[in-house]
N, C-alpha and C positions, 0 to 999 in steps of 0.2 A: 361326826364319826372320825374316830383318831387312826391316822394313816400307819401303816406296818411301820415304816421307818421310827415315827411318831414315837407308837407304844413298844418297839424296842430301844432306842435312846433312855428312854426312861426309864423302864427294864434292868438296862447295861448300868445306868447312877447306882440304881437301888442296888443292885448284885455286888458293885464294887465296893460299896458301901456296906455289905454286909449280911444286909436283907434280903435273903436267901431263902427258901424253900425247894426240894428238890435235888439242887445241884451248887454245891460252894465252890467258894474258892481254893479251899484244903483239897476235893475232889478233881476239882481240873489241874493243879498243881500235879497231886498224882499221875494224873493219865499223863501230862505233859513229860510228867521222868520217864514212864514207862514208854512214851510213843518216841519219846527220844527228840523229837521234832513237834511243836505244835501246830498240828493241824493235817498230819500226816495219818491216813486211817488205812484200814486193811480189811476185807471179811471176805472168808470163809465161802465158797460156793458149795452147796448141798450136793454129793458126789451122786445124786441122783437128778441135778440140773437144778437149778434156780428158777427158773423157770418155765409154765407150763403149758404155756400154748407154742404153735409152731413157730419157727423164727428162718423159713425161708430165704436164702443172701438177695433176692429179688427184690425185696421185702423191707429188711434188718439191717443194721450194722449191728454185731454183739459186742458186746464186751463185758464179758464175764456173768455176773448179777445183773445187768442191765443190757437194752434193744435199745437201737436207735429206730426209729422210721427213714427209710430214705425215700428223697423228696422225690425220686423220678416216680415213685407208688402214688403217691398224689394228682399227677398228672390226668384231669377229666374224672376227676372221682367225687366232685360237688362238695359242697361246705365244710361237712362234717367227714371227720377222721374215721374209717368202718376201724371196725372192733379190729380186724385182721391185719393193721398196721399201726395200732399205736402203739408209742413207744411205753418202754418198761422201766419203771427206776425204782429196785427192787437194794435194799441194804445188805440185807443175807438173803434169804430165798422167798417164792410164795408161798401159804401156807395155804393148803387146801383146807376149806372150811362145810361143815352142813350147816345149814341154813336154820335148819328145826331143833338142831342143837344149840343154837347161837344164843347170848343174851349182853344184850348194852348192861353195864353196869354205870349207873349214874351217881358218883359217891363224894362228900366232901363236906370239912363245914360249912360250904357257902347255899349248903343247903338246907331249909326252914327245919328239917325230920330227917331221917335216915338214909340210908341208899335204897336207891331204885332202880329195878330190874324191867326192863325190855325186852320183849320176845320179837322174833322179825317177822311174826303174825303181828303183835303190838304197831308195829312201825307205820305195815302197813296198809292198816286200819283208820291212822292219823290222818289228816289233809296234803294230799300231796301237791308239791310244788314242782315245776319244770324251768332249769334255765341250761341257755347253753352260753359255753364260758370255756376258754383254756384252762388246761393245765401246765405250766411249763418249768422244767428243772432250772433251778438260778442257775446251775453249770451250764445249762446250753451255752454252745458256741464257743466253750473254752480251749477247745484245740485251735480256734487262733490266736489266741493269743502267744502262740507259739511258731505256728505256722507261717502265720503276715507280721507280727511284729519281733519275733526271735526272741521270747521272752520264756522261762521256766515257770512254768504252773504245775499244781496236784493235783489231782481229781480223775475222772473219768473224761478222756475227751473227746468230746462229744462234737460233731460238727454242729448243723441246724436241728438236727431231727427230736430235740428234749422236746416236743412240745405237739400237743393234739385238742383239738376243737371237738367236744362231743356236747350231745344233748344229755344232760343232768335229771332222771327226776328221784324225789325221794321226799322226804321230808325237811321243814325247818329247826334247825338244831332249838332255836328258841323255843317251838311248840314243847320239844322233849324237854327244855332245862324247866320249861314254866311248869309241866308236869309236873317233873319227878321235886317241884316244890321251893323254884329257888328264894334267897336269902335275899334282902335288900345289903345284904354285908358281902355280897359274891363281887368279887373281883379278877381272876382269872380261869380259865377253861382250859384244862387238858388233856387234850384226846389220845388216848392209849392203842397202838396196834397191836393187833396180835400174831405179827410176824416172829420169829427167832430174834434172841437177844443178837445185839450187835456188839462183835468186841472188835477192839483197836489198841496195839499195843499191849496187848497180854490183859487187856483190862473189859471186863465188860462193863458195857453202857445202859443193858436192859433194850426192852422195847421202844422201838421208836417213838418219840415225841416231843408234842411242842404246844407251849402252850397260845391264846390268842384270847383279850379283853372282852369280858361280858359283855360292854358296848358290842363288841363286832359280832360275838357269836349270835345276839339278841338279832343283827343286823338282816344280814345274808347269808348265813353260811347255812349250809344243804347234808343233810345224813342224806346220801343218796344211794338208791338199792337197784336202780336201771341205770342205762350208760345207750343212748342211742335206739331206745325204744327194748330191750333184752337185759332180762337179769345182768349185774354187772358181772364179769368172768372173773375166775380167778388171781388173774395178773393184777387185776386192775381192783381190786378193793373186795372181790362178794366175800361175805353179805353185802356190810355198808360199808361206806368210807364217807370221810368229809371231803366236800368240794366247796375251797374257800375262796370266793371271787376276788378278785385284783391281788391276790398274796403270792408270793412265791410258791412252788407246788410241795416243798416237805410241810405245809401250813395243812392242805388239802389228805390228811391222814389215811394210808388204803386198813382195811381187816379192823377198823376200831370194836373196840370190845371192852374200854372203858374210858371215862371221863369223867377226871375231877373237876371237882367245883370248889375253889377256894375261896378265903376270906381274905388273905393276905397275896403279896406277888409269886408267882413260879416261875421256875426255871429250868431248864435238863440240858445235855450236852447241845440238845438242834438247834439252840438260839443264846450259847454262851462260847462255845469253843467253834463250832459248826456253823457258816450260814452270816459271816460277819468277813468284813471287808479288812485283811491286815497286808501289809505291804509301806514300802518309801511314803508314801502317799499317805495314811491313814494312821491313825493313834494304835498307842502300841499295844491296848486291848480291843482295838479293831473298832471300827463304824458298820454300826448297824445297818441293814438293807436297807433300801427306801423299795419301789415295787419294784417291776421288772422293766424292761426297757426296750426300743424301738426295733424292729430285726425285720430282716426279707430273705425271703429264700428265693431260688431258683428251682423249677420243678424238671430237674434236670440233674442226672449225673454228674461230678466232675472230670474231666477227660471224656468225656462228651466229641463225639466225632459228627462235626454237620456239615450237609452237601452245600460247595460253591454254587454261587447262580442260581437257587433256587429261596424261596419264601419258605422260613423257617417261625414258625408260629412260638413265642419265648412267651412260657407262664409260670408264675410262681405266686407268693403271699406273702404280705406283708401284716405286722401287728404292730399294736401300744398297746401299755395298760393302761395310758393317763386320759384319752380320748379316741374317736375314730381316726380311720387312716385319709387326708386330706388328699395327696398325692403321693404318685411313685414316678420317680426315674429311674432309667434302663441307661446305661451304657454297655455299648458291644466294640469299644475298641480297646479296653483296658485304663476307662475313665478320660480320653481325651475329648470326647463327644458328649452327652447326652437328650435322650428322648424322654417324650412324656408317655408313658403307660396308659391303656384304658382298665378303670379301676370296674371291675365286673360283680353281679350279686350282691348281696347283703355283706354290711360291713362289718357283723356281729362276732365278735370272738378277733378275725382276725379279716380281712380283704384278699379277696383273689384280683388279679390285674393280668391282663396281658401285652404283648407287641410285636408283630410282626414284623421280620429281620431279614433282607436276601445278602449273604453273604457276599463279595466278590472275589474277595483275596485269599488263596489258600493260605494257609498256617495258623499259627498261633495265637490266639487273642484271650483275654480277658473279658467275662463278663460281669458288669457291676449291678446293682439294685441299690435305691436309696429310698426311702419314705418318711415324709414330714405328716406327723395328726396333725389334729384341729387345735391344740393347744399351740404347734409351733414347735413341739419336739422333733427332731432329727436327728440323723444317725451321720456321727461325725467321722472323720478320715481314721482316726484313730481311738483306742479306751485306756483309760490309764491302768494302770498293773495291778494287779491284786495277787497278791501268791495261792488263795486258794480257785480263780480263773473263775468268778462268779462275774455275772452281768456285762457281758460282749458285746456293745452297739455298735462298733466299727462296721462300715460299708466290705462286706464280703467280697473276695476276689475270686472269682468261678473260671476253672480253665477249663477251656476249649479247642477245637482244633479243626479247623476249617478245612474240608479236602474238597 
């Protein structure tokens, strides 16, 4: 099974090379005059909100088109993420959709016969599958990189909160490609949402999307139409959406309502201009993602106010996407110390841990989290730069305040 970073590398040859479908090099040239800056985007919030469930400050951080979860809502809330906290990462706005009006449209040469239409009676009638798995924005965590290491990034920024643990069920994208009759010629899969075009720079981009290799789609990847045992909600995909394990979350498509099937490679702005590593460090048409990477949270506000002299119970979670989470350490002095966490429940998606703290000293401190998987992955002191602020594993600095 060839890895995201893998089938985009190879992607990135062909495209510079010529071999385009979708998205050229004459087109991103364009956008690039027009945005003035490569990599610089903008959109539009729907002056009736962007989004449509509530967004409580208990709750949320907003910003703009998108919700963050804040982690202190997590606190004794069990494995999975309830619907009423997770986060939103919305491009322009949600599109309210009817369910009985919906139809997948399955279309492309890489298929044996014509297009094929799906009803979301169709879907699910099919064999349903259930996994639980993250979702998480490759932005998460990029406001530190400005924060802890003084560095300029774009984006939305976002602290810990891009990222939520649900149960998945729906169907196998495979079941529907083998259906609707694929091609032994099919080579790429691209799922269409049908959210509002996205423009940037005066240009629009069309609907979001991105394509991912018939290997993968054959693989794992989930049409899924529940989200935690209830029709998925509006924010979050209904009808369907794909949920693409181990890939960054714009791979994981919400409102899909069509998908081609090609014979040849694809490409569109999500995985040529968007969603690629450029900065000092990186080639100057950008390195491709590899997955996502090692992170902890704290289930804790920051400026967090906790009583001297008493047992203060510190919990948060830790993830990887390359294997489970082996251990976690806790420091409560601003890294001069550390402890060993006990790693609690199931390690599925992401690890809960805790440790219990009695403060002594009033003031100021620092709290750190750090977690090594089973492969040996760690989250190192620092992440090297990327100007569009994608993939933050640095050890987070959480302030506190001891009275």
């Amino acid at each position: 099974m060839p890895s995201e970073r893998t089938y985009d590398s190879r992607r990135l040859r062909q495209w510079l090379h010529g071999d385009a479908s979708g998205f050229s090099r004459r087109d991103l040239l364009k956008l690039a005059a027009a945005a003035g800056v490569l990599g610089t985007t903008t959109a539009a919030a729907d002056p009736a909100g962007p989004i449509v469930k509530p967004l409580p400050p208990h709750l949320f951080t907003v910003f703009g088109t998108n919700a963050e979860m804040r982690w202190s809502a997590m606190r004794d809330q069990g494995h999975l993420v309830p619907v009423d906290r997770f986060f939103v990462r919305n491009h322009t706005r949600t599109p309210v959709i009817d369910a009985g009006y919906w139809r997948l449209e399955v279309t492309g040469p890489g298929l044996r016969g014509g297009p094929v239409s799906f009803s979301y009676r169709d879907l699910r009638r099919l064999p349903a599958e259930t996994l639980t798995v993250p979702v998480e924005c490759a932005g998460n965590a990029r406001s530190y990189f400005t924060s802890q290491q003084g560095q300029t990034v774009t984006g939305t920024a976002w602290h810990l909160g891009a990222i939520g643990v649900a149960r998945w069920r729906g169907v196998r994208l495979g079941t529907v490609l083998r259906r609707a009759g694929l091609s032994s010629r099919a080579v790429d899969v691209l799922p269409v949402g049908l959210d509002p075009n996205f423009v940037t720079g005066g240009v629009d981009l069309g609907p979001v999307r991105r394509p991912i290799p018939v290997r993968k789609a054959l693989h794992d990847v989930l049409l899924a139409y529940e989200m935690n045992g209830e029709p998925l909600p509006p924010d979050h995909g209904h009808p369907v959406r794909l949920v693409v394990p181990g890939w960054i979350g714009i791979a994981s498509i919400k409102w899909v309502g069509r998908i081609e099937v090609s014979d040849q490679p694809l490409f569109s702005p999500w995985n040529t201009q968007f969603y690629r590593l450029f900065g000092p460090s990186f080639p100057a048409d950008g390195q491709p993602f590899d997955e996502q990477v090692v992170k902890s949270a704290f289930e804790l506000d920051p400026e967090a106010v906790l009583p001297a002299g008493r047992p203060v119970r510190l919990t948060g979670r830790s993830w990887s996407p390359h294997a489970a989470i082996r251990r976690v350490e806790v420091s409560t002095d601003s890294g001069a110390t550390w402890r060993r966490a006990d790693l609690i429940g199931p390690g599925v998606g992401w690890q809960r841990w805790e440790l219990t703290w009695r403060p002594r000293t009033p003031g100021r401190t620092e709290l750190l989290a750090r977690a090594v998987d089973e492969r040996g992955n760690a989250q190192p002191d620092a992440t090297t730069l990327n100007t569009l602020g994608y993939l933050f594993d640095a050890v987070v600095r959480h302030p506190v305040t001891v009275d």
